[in-house]
C-alpha positions in Angstrom: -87.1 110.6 22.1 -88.2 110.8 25.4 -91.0 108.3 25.0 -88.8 106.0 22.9 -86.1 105.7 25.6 -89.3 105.2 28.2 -90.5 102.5 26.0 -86.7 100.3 25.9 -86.8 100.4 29.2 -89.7 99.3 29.7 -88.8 96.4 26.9 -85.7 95.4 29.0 -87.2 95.3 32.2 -89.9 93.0 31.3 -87.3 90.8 29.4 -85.7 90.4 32.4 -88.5 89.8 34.5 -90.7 87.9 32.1 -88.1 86.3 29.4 -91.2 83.0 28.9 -93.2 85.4 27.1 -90.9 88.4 26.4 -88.5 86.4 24.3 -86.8 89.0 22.3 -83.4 90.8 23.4 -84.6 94.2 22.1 -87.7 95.7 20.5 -88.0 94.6 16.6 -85.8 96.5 14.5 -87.3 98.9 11.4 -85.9 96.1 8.3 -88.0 93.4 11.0 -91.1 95.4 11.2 -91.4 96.8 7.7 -91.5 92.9 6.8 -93.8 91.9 9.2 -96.2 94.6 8.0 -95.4 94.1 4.4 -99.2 93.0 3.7 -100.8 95.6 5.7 -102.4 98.1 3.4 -102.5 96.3 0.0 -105.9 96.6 -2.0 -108.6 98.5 -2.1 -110.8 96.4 0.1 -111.3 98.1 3.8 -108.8 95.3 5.9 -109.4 94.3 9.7 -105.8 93.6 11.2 -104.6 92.1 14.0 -101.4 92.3 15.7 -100.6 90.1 18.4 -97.9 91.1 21.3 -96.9 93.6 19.9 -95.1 94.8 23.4 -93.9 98.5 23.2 -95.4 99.2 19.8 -92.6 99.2 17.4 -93.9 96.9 14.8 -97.6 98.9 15.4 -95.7 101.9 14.2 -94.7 100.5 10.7 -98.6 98.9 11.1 -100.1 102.5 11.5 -98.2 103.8 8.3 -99.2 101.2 5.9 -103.0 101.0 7.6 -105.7 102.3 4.8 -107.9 104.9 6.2 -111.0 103.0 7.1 -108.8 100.0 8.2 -109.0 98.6 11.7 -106.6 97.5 14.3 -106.9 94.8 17.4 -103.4 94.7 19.6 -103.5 92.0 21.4 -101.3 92.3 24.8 -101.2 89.6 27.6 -98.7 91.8 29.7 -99.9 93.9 31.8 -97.6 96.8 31.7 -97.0 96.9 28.0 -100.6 97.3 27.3 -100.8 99.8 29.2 -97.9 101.7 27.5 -99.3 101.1 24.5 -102.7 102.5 25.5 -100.8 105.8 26.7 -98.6 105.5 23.4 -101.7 106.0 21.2 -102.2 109.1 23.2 -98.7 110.6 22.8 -97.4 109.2 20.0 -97.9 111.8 17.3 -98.0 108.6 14.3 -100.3 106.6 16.5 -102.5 109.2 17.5 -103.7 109.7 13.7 -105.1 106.0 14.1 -105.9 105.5 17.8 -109.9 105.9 16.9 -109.4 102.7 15.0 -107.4 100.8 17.4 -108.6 98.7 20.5 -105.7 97.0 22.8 -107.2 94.1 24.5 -105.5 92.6 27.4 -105.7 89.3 27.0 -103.9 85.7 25.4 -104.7 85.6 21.6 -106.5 81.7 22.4 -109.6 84.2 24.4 -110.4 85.8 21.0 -111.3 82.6 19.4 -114.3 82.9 16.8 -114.7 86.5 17.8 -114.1 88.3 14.4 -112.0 87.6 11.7 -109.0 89.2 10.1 -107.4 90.1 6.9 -103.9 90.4 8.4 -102.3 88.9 11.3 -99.3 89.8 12.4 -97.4 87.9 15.5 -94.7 88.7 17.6 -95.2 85.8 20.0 -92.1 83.9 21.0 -93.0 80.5 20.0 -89.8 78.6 21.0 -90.5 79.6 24.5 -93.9 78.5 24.8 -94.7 74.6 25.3 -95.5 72.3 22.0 -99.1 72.1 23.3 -99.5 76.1 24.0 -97.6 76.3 20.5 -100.6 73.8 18.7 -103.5 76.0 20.4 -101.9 79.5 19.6 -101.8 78.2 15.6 -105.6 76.3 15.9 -106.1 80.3 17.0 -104.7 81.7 13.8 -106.2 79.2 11.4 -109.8 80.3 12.8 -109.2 83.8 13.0 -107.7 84.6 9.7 -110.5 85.6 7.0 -110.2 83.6 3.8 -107.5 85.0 1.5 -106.0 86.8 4.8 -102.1 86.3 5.5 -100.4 85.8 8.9 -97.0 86.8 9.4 -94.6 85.8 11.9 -91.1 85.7 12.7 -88.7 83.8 14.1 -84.6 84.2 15.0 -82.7 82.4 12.1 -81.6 79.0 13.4 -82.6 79.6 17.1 -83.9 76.0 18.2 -81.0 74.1 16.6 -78.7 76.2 19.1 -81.1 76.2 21.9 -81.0 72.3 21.3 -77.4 72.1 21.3 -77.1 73.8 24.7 -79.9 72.2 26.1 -81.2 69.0 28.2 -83.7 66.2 26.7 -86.7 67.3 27.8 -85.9 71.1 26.3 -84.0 69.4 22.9 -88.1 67.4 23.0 -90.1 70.5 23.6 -88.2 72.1 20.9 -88.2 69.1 18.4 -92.1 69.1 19.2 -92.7 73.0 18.1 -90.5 72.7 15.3 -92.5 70.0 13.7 -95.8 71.4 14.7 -94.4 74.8 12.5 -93.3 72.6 9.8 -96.5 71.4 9.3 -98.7 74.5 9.7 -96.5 76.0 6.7 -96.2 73.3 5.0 -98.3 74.2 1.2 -99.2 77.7 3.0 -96.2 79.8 3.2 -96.2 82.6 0.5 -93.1 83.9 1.1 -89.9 84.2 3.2 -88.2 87.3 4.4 -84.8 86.6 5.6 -83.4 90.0 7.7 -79.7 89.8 8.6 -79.6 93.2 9.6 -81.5 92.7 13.5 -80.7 91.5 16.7 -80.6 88.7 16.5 -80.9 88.0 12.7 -84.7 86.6 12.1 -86.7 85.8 9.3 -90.9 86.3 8.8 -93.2 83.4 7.8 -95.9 85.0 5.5 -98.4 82.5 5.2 -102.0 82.5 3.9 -103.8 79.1 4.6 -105.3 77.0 2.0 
């Protein structure tokens, strides 16, 4: 309990200090992660996963359960201090300990692991409304080379958040939006397997599964 308390503070301080590229109010609720992690673990083939800003860990958790037990985890973490919670978190924690030999956290934007390695599963937690339409094109080029064929990449989103943003907002913002809302129209366009739609988080989201042709 202790480290769970540590950890939402730690969320809401860097939310407050760093909303661009914190972007969500609280931590991802369990209904939230369990769908995000939904393709982790499935078959018998030995799966290579990547999960990117994954902040305090809470979607890693529901990761670590599903995770086969020669299956291998990347977290990738541009912020500083939640890297570094997560690297004392796979210490502590008594679920992520049991996988901790298998994980690296690398502290870095998703774009520097181009062409590195490949993965089965990628799962994202990246605030893509936030992020400009041209950050938002290179951060999907990213995905598309590092998903293995036959892997899936889920995402999420908060149900209907750029129509409000745009309501609320000035041109240029309404234009940035209008821009990453088509550029995510067209990536799942003939690639999205399936949509979860979770009413019960804060704020109500749902997760892109999608699994390029």
């Amino acid at each position: 309990m202790g480290r769970r308390l540590s950890e939402l503070r730690l969320f809401v301080r860097e939310f407050r200090q760093n909303y661009h590229t914190t972007g969500a109010v609280l931590p991802s609720g369990r209904r939230l992660s369990a769908a995000l992690a939904r393709h982790v673990g499935h078959g018998d083939r030995v799966q290579r996963v990547l999960e990117v800003g994954p902040g305090t860990g809470a979607v890693t958790r529901c990761i670590a359960r599903n995770l086969g037990p020669n299956d291998r985890l990347d977290l990738v973490e541009l912020n500083t201090s939640f890297a570094q919670s997560l690297r004392e978190t796979l210490v502590e924690d008594s679920l992520l300990r049991t996988v901790a030999e298998r994980t690296r956290v690398l502290e870095m934007a998703v774009e520097e692991l181009r062409g590195e390695t490949q993965y089965d599963v990628i799962i994202s937690g990246l605030p893509l409304n936030n992020f400009s339409v041209d950050s938002v094109d290179r951060i999907l080029d990213t995905f598309r080379n590092l998903l293995a064929p036959g892997g899936t990449l889920s995402f999420f989103e908060y149900i209907a958040i750029r129509r409000m943003k745009a309501l609320v907002s000035g041109a240029s913002v309404r234009e940035r939006l209008c821009g990453i809302g088509l550029a995510l129209d067209d990536f799942l366009d003939g690639n999205e397997i399936r949509r979860d739609w979770i009413w019960l988080n804060v704020p109500p989201a749902w997760v892109h599964h999608v699994r390029l042709s």
